[in-house]
Structures are given as C-alpha cells and as structure tokens.
N, CA, C and O atoms as CSV, one atom per row, in Angstrom:
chain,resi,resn,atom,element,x,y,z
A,1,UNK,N,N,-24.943,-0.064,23.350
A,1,UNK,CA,C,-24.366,-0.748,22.218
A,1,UNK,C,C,-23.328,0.126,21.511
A,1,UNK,O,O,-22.272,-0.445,21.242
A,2,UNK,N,N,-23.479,1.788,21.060
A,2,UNK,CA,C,-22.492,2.257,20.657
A,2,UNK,C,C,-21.238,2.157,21.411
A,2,UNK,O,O,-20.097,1.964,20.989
A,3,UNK,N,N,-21.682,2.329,22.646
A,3,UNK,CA,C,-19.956,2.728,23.331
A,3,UNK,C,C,-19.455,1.481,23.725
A,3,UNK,O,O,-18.718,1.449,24.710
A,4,UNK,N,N,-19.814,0.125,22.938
A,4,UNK,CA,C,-19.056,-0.903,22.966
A,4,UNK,C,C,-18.523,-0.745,21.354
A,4,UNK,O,O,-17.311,-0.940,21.263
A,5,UNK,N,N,-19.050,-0.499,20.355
A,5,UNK,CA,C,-18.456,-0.185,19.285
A,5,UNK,C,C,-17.534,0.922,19.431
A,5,UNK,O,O,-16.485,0.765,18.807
A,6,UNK,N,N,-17.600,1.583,19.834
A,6,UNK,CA,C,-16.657,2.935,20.424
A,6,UNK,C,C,-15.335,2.405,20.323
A,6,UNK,O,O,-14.435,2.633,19.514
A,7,UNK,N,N,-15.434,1.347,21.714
A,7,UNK,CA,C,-14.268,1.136,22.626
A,7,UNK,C,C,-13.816,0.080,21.674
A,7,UNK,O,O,-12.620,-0.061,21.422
A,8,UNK,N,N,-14.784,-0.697,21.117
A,8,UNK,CA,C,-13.780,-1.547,20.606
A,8,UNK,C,C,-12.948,-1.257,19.103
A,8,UNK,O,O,-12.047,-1.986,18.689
A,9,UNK,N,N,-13.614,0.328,18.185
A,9,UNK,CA,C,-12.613,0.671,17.441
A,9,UNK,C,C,-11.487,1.231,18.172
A,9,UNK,O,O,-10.357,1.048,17.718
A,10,UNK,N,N,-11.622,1.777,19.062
A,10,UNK,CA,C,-10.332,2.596,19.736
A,10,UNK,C,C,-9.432,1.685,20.347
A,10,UNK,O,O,-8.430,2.245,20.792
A,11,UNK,N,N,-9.471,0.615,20.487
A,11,UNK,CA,C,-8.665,-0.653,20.523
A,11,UNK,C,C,-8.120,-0.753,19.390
A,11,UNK,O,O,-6.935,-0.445,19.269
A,12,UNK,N,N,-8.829,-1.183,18.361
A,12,UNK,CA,C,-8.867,-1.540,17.042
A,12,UNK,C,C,-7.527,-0.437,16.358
A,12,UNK,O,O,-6.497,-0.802,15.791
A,13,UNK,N,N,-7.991,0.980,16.657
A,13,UNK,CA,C,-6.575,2.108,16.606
A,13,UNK,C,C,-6.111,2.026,17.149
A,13,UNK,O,O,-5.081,2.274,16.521
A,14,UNK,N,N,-5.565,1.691,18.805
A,14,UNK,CA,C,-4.263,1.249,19.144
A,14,UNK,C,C,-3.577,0.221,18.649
A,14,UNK,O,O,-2.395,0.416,18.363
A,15,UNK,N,N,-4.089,-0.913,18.469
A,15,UNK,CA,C,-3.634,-2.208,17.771
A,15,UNK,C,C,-3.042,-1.808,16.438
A,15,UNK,O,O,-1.928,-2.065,15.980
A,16,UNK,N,N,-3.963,-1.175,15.963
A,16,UNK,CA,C,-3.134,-0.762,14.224
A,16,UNK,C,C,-1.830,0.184,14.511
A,16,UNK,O,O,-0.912,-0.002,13.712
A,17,UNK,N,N,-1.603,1.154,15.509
A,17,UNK,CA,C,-0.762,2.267,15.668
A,17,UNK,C,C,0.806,1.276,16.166
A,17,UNK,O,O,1.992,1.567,16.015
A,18,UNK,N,N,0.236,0.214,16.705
A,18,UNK,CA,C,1.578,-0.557,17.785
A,18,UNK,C,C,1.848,-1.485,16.335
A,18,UNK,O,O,3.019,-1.545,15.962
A,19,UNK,N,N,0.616,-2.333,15.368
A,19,UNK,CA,C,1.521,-3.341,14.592
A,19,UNK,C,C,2.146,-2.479,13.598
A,19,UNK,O,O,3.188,-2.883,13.082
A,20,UNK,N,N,1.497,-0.957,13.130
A,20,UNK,CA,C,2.718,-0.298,12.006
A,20,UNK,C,C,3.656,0.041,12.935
A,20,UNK,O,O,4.399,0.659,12.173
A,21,UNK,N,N,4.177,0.109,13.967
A,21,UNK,CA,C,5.524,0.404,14.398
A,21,UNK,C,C,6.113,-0.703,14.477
A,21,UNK,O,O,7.203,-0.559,13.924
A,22,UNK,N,N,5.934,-2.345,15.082
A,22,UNK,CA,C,6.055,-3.427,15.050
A,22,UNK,C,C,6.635,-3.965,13.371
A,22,UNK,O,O,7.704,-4.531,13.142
A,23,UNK,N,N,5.682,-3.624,12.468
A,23,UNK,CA,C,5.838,-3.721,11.025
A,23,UNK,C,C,7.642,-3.023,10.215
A,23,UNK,O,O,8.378,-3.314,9.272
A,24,UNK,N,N,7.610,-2.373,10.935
A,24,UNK,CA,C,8.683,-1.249,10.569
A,24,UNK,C,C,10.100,-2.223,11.065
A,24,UNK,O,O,11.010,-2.695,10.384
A,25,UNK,N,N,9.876,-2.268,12.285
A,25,UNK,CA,C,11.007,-3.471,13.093
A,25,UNK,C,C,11.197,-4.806,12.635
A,25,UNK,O,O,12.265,-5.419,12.638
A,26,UNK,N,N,9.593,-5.397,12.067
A,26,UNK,CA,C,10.030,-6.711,11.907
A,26,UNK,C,C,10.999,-6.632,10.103
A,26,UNK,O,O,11.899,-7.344,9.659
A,27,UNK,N,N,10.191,-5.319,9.442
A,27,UNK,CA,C,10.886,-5.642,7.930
A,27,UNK,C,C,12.493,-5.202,8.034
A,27,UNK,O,O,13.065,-5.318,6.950
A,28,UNK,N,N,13.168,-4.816,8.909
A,28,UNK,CA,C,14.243,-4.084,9.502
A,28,UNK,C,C,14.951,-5.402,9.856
A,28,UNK,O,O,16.052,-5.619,9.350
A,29,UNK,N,N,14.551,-6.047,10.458
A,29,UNK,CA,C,14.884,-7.668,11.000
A,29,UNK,C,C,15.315,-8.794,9.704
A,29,UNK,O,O,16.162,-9.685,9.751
A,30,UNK,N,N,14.345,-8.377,8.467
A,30,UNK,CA,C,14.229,-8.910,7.937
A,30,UNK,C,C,15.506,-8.680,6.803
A,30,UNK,O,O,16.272,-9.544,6.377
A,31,UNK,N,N,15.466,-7.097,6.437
A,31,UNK,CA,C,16.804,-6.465,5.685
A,31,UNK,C,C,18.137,-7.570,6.384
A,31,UNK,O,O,18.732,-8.461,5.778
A,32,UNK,N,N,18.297,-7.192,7.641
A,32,UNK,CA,C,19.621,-7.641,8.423
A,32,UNK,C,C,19.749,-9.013,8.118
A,32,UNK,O,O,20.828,-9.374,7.647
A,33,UNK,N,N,18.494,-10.185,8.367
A,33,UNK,CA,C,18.801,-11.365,7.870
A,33,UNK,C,C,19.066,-11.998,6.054
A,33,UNK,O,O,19.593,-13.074,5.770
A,34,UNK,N,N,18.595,-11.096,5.183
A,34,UNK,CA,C,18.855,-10.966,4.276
A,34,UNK,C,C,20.490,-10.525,3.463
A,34,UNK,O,O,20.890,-10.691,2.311
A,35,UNK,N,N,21.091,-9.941,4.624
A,35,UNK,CA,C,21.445,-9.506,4.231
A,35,UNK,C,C,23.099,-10.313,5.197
A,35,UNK,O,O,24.027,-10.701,4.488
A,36,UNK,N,N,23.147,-10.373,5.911
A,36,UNK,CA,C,23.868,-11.947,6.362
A,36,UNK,C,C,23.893,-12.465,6.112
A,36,UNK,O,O,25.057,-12.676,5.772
A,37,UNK,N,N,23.035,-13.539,5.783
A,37,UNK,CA,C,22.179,-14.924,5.638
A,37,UNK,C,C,21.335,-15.306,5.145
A,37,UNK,O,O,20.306,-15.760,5.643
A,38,UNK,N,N,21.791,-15.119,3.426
A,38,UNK,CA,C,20.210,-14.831,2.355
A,38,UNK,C,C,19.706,-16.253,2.373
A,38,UNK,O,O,18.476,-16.297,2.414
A,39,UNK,N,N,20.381,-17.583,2.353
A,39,UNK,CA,C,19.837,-18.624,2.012
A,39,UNK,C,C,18.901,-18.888,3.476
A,39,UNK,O,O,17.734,-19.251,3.331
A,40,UNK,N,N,19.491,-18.680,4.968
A,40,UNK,CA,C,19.106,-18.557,5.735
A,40,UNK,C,C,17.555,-18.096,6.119
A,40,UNK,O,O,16.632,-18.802,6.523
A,41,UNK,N,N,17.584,-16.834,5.884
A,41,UNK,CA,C,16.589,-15.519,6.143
A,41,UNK,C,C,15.369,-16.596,4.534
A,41,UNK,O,O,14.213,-16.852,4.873
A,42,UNK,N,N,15.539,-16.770,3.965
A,42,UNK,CA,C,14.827,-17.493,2.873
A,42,UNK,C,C,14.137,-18.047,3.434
A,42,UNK,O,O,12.956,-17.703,3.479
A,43,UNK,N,N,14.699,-19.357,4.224
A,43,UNK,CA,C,14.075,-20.408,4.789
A,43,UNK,C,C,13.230,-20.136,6.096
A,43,UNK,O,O,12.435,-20.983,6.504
A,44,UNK,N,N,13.424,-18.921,6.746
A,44,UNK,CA,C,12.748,-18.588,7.662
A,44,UNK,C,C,11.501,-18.142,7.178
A,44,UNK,O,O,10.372,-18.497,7.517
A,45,UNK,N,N,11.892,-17.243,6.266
A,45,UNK,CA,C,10.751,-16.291,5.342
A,45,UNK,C,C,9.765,-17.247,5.318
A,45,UNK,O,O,8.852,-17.176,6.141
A,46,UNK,N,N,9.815,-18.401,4.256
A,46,UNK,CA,C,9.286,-19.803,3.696
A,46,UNK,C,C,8.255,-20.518,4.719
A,46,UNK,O,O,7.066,-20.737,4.488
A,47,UNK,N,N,8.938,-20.822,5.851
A,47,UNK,CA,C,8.247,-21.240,7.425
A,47,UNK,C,C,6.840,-20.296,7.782
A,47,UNK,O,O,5.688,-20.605,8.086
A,48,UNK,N,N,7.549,-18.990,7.582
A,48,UNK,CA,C,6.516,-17.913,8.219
A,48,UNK,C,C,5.381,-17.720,7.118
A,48,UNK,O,O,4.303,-17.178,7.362
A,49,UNK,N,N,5.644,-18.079,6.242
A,49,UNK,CA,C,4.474,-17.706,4.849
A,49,UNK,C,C,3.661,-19.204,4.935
A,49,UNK,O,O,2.610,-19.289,4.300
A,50,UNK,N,N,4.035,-20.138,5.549
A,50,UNK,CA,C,3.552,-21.663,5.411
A,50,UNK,C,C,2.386,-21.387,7.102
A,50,UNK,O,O,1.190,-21.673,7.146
A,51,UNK,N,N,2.811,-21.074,7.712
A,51,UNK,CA,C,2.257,-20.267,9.037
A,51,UNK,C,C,1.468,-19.862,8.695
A,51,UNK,O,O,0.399,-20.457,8.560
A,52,UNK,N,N,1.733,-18.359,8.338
A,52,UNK,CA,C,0.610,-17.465,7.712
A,52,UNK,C,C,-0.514,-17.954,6.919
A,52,UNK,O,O,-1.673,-17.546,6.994
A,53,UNK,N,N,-0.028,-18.934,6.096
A,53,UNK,CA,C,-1.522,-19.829,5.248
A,53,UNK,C,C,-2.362,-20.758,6.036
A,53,UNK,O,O,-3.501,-21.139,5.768
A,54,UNK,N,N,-1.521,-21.103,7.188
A,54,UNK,CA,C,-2.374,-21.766,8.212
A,54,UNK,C,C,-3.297,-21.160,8.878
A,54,UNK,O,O,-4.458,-21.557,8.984
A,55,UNK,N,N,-2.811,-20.116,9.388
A,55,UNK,CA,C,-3.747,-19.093,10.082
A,55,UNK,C,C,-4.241,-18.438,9.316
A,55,UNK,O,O,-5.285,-18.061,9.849
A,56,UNK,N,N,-4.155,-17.942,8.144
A,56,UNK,CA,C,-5.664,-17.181,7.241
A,56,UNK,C,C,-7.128,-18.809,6.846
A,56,UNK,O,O,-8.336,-18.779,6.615
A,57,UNK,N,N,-6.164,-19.894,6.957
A,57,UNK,CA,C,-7.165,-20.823,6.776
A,57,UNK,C,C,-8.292,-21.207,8.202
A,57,UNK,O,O,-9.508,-21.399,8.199
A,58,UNK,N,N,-7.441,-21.213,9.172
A,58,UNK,CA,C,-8.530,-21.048,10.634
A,58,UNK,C,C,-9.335,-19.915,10.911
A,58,UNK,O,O,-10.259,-20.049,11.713
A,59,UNK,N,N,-9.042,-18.373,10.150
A,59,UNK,CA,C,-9.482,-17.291,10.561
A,59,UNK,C,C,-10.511,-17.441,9.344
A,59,UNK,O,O,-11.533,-16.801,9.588
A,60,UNK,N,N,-10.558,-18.225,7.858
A,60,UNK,CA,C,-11.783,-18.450,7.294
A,60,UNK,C,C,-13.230,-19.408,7.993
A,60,UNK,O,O,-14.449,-19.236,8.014
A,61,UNK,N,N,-12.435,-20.284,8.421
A,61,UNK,CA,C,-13.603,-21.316,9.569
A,61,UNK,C,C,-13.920,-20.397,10.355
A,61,UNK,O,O,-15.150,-20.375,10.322
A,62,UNK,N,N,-13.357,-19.176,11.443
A,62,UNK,CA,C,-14.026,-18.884,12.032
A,62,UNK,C,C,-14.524,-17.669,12.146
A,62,UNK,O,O,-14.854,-17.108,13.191
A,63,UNK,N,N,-14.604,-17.057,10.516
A,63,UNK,CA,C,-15.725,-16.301,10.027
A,63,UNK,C,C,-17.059,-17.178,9.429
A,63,UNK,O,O,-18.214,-16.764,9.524
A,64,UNK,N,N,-16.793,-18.074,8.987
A,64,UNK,CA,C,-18.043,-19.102,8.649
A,64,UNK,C,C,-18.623,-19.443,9.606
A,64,UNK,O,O,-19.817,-19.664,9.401
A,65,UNK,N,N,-18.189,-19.624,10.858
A,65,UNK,CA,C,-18.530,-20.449,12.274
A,65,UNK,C,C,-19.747,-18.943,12.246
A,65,UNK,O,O,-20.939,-18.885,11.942
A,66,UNK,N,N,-18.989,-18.129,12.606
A,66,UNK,CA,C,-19.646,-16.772,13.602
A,66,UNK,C,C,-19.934,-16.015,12.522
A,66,UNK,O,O,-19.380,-14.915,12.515
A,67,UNK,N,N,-20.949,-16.389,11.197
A,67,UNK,CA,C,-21.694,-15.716,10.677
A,67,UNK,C,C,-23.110,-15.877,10.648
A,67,UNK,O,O,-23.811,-15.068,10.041
C-alpha cells in the first residue's frame, strides 16, 4: 500500500513541476493576447472561466460520488 502512495505522489510532483512550467507559458500567451487584442483576449478569458466553473462543478459530484 505505501509504494502505491509513493508512486502516486511522485506523479503527483511531476504533474505539479510540468503545469508550473505550462503555467508560466500559458500567462505569457495570455500578456501577448492582451496585449493585441484586449477586447479579443477578454472574450476568450470569459469562455475559459465559464469552462473552468463547469469543471470545478463535475470535480464536486465526483468527490461526493467517491467519498
């Protein structure tokens, strides 16, 4: 049982090490469209935050499911 907890934090630290480098690129992405195309880059922003509330709302069901 530990060395499945093991393996699966040391996943858990690669995953975190790749999305803060990922993180760095996407807010970099984000400067450039802002900065072109503020009304633009807005409306994308807007989409992705309407997203994001979707998926923190399925990832609440399926902590309730699998508790």
């Amino acid at each position: 049982m530990k060395s499945k907890n093991k393996k699966s934090l040391q996943l858990i630290n690669k995953i975190q090490k790749i999305r803060s480098k990922n993180n760095v690129n996407w807010m970099n992405i984000l400067r450039l469209g802002f900065k072109h195309d503020p009304k633009a880059a807005s409306k994308i922003m807007y989409n992705i935050y309407i997203d994001d509330q979707r998926i923190s709302k399925l990832v609440k069901e399926l902590y309730k499911i699998s508790r």
